[in-house]
N, C-alpha and C positions, 0 to 999 in steps of 0.2 A: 504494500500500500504506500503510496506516495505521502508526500509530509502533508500536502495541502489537503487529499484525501480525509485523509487521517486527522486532521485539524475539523475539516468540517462532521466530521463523524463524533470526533467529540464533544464541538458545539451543540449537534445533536441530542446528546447524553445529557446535556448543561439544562439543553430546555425543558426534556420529558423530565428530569429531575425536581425542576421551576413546576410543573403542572401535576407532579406529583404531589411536592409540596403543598400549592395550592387545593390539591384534591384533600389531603389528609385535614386543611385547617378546615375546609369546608365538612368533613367529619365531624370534626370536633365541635364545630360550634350548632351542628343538630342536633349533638348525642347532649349539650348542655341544654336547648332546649326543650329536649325530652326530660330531661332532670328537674329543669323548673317549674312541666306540665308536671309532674310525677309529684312536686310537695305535697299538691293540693290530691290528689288519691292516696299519696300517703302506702302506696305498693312498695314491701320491701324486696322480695325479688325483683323487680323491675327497678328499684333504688339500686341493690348489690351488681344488679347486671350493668347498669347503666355507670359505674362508676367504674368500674374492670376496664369496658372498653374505653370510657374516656383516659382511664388511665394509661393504657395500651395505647391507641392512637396517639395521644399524648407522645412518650415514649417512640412510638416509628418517626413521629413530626421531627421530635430532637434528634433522631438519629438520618434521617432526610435531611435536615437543616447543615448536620455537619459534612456529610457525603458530599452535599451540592457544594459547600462552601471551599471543602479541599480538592474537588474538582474541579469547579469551578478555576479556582488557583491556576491549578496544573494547566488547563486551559490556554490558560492567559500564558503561563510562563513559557509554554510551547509555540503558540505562536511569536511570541515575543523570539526566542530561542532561533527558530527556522524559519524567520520574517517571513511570515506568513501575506502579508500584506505586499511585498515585491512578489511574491508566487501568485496570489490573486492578478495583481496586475499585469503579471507577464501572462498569466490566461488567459486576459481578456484581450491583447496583443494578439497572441495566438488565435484564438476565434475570430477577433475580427479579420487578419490577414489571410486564414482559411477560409472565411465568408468569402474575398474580396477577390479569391481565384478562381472562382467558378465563372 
């Protein structure tokens, strides 16, 4: 796999990471919901349940949160590393002068 390949593949990983994320806080903030409907029935399986997975979801959020943030990193530091951004440009170089020989 080529470095710019490889770079945008990682970018990749960077975002579904991002909507992961996003995805677990919008967990969390139903299953608090659910808990606030829950005073008022006053259900304690449905209290014990409902506080497990918040807590769990919780927990993958933080462990999401760091994943993304030290890949994230790495990211950056690779592109940064294998100028990433002279590779983009010389693609588009390349495309456009393969476009321009037909």
């Amino acid at each position: 796999m080529d470095k710019l390949k490889k770079f945008e593949l990682m970018e990749k990983i960077v975002r579904q990471l991002e909507d992961l994320k996003h995805s677990q806080q919008a967990i969390i903030e139903k299953i608090g919901r659910l808990e606030v409907d829950n005073f008022e029935l006053n259900d304690k399986k449905l209290e014990n349940a409902l506080s497990d997975m918040h807590q769990r979801t919780a927990d993958n959020f933080d462990s999401i949160e760091d994943l993304l943030s030290s890949f994230s990193d790495k990211t950056e530091n690779y592109g940064e590393k294998n100028q990433v951004d002279k590779l983009k440009e010389q693609q588009d170089i390349d495309n456009r002068n393969s476009g321009n020989q037909d």
